[in-house]
VOPAGU-2260 file (C-alpha; in pm, 1 decimal, decimal comma):
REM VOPAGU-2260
SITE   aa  ch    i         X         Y         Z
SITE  UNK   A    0   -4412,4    8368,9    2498,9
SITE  UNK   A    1   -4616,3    8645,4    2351,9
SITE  UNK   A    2   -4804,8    8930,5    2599,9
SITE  UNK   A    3   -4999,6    9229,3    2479,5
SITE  UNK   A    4   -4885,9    9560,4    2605,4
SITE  UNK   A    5   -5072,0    9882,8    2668,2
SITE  UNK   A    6   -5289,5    9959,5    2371,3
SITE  UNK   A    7   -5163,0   10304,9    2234,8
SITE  UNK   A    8   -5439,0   10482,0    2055,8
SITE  UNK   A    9   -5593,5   10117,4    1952,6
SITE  UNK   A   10   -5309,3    9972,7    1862,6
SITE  UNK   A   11   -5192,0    9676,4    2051,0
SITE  UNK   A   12   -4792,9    9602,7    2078,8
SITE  UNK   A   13   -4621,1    9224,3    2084,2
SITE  UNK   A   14   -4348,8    9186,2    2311,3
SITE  UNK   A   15   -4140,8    8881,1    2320,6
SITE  UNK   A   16   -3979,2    8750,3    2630,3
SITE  UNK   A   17   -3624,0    8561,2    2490,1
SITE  UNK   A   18   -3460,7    8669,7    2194,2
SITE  UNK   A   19   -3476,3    8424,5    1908,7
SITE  UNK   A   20   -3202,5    8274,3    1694,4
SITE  UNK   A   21   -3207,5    8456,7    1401,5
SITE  UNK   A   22   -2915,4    8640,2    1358,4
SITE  UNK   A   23   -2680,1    8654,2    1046,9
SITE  UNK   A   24   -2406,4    8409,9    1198,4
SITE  UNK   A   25   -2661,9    8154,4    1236,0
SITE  UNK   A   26   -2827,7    8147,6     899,5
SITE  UNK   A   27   -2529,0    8126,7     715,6
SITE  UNK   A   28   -2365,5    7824,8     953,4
SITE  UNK   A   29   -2702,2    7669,0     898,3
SITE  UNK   A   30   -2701,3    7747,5     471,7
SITE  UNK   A   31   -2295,8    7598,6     486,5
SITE  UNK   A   32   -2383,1    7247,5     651,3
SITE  UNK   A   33   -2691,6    7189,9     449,1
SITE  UNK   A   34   -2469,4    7279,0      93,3
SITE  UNK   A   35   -2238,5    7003,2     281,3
SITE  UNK   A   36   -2529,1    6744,4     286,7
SITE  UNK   A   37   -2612,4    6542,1      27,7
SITE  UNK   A   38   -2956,2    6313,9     -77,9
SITE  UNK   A   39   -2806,9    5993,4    -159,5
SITE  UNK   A   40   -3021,1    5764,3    -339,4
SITE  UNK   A   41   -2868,2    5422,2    -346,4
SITE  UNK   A   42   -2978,2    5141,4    -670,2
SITE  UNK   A   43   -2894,1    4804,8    -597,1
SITE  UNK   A   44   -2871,1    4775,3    -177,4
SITE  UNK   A   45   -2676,6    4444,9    -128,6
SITE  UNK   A   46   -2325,3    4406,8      60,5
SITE  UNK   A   47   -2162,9    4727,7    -113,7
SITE  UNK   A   48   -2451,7    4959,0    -163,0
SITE  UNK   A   49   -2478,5    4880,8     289,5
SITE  UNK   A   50   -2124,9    4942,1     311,3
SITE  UNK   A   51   -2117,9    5257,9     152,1
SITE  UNK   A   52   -2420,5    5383,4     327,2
SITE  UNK   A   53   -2345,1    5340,8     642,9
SITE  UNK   A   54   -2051,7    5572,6     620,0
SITE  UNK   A   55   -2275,3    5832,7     415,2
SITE  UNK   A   56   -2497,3    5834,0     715,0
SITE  UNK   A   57   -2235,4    5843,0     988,8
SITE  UNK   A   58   -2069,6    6176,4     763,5
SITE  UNK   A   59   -2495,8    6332,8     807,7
SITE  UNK   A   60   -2611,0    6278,9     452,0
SITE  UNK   A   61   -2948,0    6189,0     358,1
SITE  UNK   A   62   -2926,4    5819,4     215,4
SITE  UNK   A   63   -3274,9    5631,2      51,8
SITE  UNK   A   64   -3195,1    5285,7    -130,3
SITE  UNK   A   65   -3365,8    5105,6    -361,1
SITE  UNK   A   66   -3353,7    4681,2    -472,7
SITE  UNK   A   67   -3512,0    4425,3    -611,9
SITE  UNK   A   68   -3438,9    4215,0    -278,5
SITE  UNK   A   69   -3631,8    4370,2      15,4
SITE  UNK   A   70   -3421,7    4539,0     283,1
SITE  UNK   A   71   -3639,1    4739,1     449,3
SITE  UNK   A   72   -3489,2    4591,2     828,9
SITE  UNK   A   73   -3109,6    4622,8     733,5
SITE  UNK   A   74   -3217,0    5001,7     613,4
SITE  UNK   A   75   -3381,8    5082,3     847,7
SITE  UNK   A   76   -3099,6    4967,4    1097,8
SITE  UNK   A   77   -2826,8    5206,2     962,7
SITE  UNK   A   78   -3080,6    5496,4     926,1
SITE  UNK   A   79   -3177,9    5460,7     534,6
SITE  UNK   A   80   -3524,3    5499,8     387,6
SITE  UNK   A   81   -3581,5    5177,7     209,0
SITE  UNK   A   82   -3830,5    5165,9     -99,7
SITE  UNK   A   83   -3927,5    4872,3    -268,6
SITE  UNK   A   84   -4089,6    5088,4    -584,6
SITE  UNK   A   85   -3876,8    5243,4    -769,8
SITE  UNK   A   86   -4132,8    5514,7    -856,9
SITE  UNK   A   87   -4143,5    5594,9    -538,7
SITE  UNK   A   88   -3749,1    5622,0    -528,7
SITE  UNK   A   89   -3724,4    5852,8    -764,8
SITE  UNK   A   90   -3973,3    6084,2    -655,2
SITE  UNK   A   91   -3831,3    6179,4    -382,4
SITE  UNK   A   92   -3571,0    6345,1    -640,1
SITE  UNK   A   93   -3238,5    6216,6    -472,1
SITE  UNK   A   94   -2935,6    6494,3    -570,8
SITE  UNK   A   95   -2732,3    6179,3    -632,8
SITE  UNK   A   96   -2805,8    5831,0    -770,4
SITE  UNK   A   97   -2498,0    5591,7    -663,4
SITE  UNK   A   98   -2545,8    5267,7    -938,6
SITE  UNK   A   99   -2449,9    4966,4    -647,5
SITE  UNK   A  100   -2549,9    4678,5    -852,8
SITE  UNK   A  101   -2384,6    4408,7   -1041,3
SITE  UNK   A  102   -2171,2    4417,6   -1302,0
SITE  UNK   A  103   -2436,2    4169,1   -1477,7
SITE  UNK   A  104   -2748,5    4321,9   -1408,7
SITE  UNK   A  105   -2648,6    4722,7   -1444,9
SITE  UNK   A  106   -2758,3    4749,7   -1762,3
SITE  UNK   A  107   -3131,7    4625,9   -1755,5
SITE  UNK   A  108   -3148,0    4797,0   -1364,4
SITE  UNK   A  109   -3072,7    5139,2   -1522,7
SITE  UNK   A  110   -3306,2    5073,2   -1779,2
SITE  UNK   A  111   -3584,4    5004,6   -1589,9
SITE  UNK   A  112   -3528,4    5305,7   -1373,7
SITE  UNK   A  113   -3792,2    5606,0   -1442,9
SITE  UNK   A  114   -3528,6    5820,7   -1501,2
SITE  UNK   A  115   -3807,1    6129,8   -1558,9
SITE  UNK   A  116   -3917,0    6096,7   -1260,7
SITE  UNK   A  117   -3567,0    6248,2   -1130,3
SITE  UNK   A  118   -3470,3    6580,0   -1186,2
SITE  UNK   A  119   -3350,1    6670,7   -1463,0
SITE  UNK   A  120   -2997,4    6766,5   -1387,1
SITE  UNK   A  121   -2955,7    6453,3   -1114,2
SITE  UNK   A  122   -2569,5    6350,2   -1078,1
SITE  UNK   A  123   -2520,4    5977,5   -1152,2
SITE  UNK   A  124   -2241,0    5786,3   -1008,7
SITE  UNK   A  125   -2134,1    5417,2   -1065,3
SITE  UNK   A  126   -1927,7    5219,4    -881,1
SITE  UNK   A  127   -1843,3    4894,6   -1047,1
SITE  UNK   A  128   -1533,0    4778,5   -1075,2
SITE  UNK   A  129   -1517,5    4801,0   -1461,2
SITE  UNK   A  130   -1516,0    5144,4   -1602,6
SITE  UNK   A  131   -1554,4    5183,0   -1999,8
SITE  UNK   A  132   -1865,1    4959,0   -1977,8
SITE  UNK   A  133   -2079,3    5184,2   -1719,9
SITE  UNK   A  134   -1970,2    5500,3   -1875,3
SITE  UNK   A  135   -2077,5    5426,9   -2234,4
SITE  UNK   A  136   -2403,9    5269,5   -2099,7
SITE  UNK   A  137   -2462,1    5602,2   -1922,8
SITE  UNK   A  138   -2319,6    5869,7   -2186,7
SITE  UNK   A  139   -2589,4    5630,6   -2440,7
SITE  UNK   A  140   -2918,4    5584,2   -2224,6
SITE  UNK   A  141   -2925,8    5882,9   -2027,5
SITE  UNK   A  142   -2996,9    6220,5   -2136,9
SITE  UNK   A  143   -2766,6    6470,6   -2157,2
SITE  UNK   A  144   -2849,3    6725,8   -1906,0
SITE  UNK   A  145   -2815,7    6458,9   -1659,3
SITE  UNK   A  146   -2476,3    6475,7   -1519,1
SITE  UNK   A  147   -2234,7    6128,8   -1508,8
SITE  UNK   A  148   -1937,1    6024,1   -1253,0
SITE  UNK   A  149   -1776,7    5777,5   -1304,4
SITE  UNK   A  150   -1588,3    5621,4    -981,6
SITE  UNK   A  151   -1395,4    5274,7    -861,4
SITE  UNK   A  152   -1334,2    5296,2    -468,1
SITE  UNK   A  153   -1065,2    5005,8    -504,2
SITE  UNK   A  154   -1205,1    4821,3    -219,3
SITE  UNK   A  155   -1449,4    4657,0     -20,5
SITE  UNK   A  156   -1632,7    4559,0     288,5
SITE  UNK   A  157   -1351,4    4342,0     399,9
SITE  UNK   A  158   -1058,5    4522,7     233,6
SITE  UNK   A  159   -1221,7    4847,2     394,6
SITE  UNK   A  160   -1361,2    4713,5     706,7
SITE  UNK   A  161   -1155,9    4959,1     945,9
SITE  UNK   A  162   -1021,7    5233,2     804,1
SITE  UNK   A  163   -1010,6    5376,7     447,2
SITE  UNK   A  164    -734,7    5593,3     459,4
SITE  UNK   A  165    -465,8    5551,9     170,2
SITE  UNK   A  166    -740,2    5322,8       0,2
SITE  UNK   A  167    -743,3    5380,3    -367,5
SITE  UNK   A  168   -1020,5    5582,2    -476,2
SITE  UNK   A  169   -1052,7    5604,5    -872,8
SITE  UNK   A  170   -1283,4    5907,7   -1046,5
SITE  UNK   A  171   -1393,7    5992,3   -1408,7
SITE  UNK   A  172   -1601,2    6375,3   -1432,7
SITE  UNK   A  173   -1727,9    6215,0   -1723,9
SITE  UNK   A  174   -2030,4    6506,2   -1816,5
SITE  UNK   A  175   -2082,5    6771,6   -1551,2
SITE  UNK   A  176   -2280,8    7061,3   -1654,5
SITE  UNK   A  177   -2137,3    7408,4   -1642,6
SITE  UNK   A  178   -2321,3    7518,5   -1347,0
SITE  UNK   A  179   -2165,8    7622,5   -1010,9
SITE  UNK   A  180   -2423,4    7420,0    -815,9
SITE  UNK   A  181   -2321,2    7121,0   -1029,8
SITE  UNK   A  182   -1993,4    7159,1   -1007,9
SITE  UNK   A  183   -1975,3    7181,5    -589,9
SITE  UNK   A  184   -2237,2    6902,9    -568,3
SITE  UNK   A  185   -1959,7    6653,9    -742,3
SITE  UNK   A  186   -1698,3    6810,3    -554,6
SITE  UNK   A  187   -1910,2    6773,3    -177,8
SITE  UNK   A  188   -1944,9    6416,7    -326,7
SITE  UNK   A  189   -1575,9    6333,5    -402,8
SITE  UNK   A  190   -1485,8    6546,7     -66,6
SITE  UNK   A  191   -1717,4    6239,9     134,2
SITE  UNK   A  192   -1436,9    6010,7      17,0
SITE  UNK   A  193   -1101,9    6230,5      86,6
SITE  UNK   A  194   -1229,7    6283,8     415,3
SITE  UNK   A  195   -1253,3    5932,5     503,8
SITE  UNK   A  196    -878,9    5892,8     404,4
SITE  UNK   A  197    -895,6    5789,4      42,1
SITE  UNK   A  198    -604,0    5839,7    -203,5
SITE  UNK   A  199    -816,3    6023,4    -508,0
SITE  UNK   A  200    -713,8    5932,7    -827,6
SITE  UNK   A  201    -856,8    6123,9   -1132,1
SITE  UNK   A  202    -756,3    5902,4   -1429,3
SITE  UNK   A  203    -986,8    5809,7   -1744,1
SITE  UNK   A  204   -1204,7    5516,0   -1788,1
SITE  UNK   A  205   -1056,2    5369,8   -2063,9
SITE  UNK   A  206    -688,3    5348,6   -1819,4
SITE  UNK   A  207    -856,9    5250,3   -1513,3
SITE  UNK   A  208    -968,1    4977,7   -1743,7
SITE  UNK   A  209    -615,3    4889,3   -1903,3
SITE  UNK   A  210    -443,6    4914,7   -1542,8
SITE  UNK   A  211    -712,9    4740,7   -1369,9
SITE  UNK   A  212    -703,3    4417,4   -1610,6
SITE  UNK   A  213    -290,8    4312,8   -1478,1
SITE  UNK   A  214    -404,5    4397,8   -1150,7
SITE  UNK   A  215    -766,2    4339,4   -1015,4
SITE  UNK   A  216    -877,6    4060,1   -1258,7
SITE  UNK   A  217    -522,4    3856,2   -1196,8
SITE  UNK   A  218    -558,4    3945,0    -860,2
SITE  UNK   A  219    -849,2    3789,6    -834,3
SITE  UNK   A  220    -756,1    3548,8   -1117,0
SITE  UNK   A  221    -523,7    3339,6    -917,9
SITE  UNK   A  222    -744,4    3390,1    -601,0
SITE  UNK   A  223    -969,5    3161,0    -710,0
SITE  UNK   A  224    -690,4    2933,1    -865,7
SITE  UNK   A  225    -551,2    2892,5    -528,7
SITE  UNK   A  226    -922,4    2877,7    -391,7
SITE  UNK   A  227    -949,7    2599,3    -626,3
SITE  UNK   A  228    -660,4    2338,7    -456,1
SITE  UNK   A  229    -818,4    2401,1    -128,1
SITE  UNK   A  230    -567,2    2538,0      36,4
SITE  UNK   A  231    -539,9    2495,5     422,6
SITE  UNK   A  232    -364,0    2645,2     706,9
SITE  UNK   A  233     -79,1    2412,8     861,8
SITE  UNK   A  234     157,4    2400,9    1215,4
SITE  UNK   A  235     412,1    2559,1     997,1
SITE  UNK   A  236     221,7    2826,4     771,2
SITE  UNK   A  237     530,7    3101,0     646,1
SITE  UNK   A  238     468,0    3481,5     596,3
SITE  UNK   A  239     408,7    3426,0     251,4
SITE  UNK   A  240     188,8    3162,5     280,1
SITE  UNK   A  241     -89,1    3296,8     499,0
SITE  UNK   A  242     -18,9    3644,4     233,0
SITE  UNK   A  243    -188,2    3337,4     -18,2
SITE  UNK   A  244    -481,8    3238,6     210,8
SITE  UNK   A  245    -531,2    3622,9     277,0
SITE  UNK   A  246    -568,3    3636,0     -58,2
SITE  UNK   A  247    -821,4    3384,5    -132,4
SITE  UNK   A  248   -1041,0    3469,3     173,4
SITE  UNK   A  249   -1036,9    3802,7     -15,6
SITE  UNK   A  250   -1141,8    3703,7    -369,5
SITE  UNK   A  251   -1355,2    3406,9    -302,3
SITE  UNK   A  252   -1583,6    3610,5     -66,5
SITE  UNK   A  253   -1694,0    3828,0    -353,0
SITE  UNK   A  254   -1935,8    3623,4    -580,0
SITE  UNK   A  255   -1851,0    3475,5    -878,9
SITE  UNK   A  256   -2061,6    3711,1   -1106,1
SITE  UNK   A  257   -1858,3    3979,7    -970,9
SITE  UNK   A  258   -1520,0    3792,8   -1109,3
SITE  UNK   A  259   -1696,7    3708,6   -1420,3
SITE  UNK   A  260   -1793,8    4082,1   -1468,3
SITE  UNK   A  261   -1385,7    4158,9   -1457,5
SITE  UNK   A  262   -1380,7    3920,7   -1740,1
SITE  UNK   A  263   -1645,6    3974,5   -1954,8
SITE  UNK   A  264   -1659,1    4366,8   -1956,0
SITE  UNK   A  265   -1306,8    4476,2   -1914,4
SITE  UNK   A  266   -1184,0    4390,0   -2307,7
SITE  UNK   A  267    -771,3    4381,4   -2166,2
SITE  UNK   A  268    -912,9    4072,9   -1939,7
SITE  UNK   A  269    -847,8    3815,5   -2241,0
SITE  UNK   A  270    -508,0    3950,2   -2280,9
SITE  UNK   A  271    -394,7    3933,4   -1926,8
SITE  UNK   A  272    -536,2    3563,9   -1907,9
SITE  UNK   A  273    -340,8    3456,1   -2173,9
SITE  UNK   A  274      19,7    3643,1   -2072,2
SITE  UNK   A  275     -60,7    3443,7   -1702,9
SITE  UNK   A  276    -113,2    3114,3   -1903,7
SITE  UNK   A  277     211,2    3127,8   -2131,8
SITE  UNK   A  278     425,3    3284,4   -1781,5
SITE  UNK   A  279     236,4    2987,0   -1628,3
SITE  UNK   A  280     441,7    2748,6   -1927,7
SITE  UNK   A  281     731,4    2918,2   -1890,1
SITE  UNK   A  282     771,2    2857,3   -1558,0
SITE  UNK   A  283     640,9    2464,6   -1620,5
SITE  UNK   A  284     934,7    2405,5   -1877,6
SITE  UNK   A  285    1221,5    2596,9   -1683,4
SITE  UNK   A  286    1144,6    2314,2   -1439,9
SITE  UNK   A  287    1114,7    2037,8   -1620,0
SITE  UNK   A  288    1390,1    2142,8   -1875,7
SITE  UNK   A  289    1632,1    2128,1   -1483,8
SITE  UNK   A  290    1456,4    1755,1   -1477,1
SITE  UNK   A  291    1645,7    1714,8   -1773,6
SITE  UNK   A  292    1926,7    1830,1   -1691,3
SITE  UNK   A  293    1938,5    1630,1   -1387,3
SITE  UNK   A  294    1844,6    1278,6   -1565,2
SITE  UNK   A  295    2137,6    1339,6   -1830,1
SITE  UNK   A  296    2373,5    1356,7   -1565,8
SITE  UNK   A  297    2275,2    1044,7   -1432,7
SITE  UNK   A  298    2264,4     849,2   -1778,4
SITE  UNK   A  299    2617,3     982,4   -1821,1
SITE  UNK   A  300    2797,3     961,9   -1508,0
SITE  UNK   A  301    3164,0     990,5   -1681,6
SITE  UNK   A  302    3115,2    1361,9   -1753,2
SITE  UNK   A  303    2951,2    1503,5   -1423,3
SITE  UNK   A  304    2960,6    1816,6   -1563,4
SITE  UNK   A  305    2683,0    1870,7   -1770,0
SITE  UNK   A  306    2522,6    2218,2   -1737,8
SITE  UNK   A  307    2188,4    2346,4   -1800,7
SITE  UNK   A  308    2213,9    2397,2   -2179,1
SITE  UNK   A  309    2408,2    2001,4   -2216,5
SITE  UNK   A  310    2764,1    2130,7   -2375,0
SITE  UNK   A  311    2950,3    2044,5   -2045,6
SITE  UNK   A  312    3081,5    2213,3   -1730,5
SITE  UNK   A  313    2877,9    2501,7   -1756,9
SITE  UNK   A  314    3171,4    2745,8   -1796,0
SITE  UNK   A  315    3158,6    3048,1   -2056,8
SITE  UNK   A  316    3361,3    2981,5   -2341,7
SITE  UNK   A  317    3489,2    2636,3   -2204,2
SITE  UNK   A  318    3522,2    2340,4   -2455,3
SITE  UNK   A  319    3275,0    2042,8   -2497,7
SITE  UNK   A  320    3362,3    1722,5   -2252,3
SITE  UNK   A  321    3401,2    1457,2   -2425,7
SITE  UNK   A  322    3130,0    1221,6   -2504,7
SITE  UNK   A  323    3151,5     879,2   -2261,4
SITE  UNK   A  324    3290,3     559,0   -2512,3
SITE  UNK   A  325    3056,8     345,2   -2701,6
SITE  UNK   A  326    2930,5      56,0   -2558,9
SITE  UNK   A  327    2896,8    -313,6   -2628,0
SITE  UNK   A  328    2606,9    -391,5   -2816,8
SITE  UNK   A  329    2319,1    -617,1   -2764,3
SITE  UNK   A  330    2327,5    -918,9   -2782,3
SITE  UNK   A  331    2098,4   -1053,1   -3027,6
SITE  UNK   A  332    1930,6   -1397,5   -3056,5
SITE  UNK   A  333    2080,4   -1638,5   -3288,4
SITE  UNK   A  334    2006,3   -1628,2   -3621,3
SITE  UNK   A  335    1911,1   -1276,9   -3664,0
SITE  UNK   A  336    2058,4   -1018,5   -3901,2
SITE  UNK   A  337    1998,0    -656,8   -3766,3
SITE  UNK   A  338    2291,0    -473,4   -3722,8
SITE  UNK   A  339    2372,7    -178,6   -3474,4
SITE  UNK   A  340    2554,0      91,8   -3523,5
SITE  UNK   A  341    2741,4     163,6   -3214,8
SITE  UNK   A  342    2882,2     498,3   -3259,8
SITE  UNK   A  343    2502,4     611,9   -3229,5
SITE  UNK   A  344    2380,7     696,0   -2865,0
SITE  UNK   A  345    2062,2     743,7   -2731,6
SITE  UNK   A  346    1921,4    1098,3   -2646,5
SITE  UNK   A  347    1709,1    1146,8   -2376,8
């Protein structure tokens, strides 16, 4: 509260009652937690883009979403400004726009985006789980003072449900412009993740990619294979087993176009499919070929030592056993001329 003092040759002095928080200390504690907040804008606010935002909030950054599907309740639930126009998004000049939407639709989303309505040195980050895709899209439609991470966090809302420490978090500095504010802005963005627990791993698009296609894609590969036969819990479910149906709840929750993205944009998918075909053959004739083995034996009881290649007891180096005798042959109906040769036997 303000009072006027004595008047000292017509000029009036203020006084103030309570001294006022406006010291040094306090400025710069205040300047340190705001260069530790970030303005999140979120494209794409389905199951992921909610996932990640509610931990942005919890950690005090500023989070605004975008979508073609209106979420303006589930938003405004978690504390995120929703808009439905994407004008509108972008003028409110988020630091960071976070790419949360399908694999599919990514491309014609980021096109549609008024991208100069953003500042002009705005830090894009992706998140799909393909790589070499979203950061050629990006390097080609964006312009080049507009920075570009790319980033994988390998998991999701059920994966990552609890906690995400010693989750795999994958990151690409694909373009980041030589500017100190640039350069802590990624960093307070990758710093979001290590402090939730993550295990950072800096590794190029084009590996993520290679790594990613014998581990994610067959992951989820034989997922939905399993998903497929229906399996079901029994009375007498092993270890391993309920491993298996943990494994489909995992894959089969996540939509279809997301498993069809892994295939379609991640060019070592084909590969991969094919080596877990011919391992799938492989496997197929080292059982059957045992069938074999099995069925010989009982054809030719005399020998009972047939092995797994046929040239007898199975011992290295040991001789042949000798082939059973010949036997009697047919008899055939009067009259008729065909011969047999009985040495011959009959391979089966």
């Amino acid at each position: 509260m303000l009072r006027p003092s004595r008047s000292l040759r017509g000029l009036q002095v203020m006084a103030i009652d309570a001294a006022q928080p406006f010291d040094f200390e306090h400025r710069m504690r205040k300047r340190m937690s705001d260069e530790g907040r970030l303005k999140v804008g979120i494209v794409g606010f389905g199951t992921f883009g909610q996932f990640l935002a509610k931990r942005l909030v919890a950690k005090g950054h500023q989070v605004i979403a975008t979508s073609r599907t209106p979420y303006e309740e589930e938003a405004r639930s978690i504390g995120v400004d929703f808009f439905q126009d994407v004008d509108d998004f972008c003028e409110e000049h988020p630091e960071v726009v976070l790419l949360a939407s399908s694999i599919l639709s990514t491309e014609s989303v980021l096109r549609n985006l008024p991208i100069q309505r953003l500042k002009r040195n705005t830090l894009f980050v992706d998140v799909l789980s393909v790589k070499v895709f979203p950061k050629q899209l990006l390097l080609r439609e964006l312009p080049p003072e507009v920075d570009v991470l790319c980033t994988h966090p390998m998991f999701g809302p059920d994966s990552g449900k609890g906690s995400w420490a010693g989750l795999n978090f994958m990151y690409e500095k694909v373009r980041i412009g030589a500017d100190p504010k640039r350069e802590r802005r990624v960093e307070t963005f990758l710093k979001f993740f290590r402090e939730e627990g993550c295990n950072m791993v800096e590794m190029t698009c084009e590996e993520h990619d290679r790594q990613a296609a014998s581990t994610q894609f067959i992951t989820h590969t034989v997922g939905r294979v399993l998903g497929t036969m229906q399996l079901r819990s029994t009375e007498i479910n092993t270890k391993g087993f309920d491993a298996l149906l943990n494994l489909v709840n995992n894959t089969t929750n996540d939509s279809f176009e997301l498993y069809y993205g892994l295939f379609l944009y991640n060019q070592n998918a084909t590969d991969e499919l094919e080596r877990l075909e011919k391992a799938f053959d492989t496997v197929k004739k080292q059982l059957f070929g045992r069938l074999h083995d099995i069925a010989r034996k009982q054809l030719f009881p005399a020998d009972g030592s047939y092995s797994a290649n046929g040239n007898g007891s199975g011992r290295e180096g040991a001789a042949p056993a000798a082939l059973p005798p010949p036997r009697e042959p047919l008899a055939l109906p009067a009259g008729s001329e065909q011969q047999y040769d009985t040495r011959k036997t009959i391979d089966v």
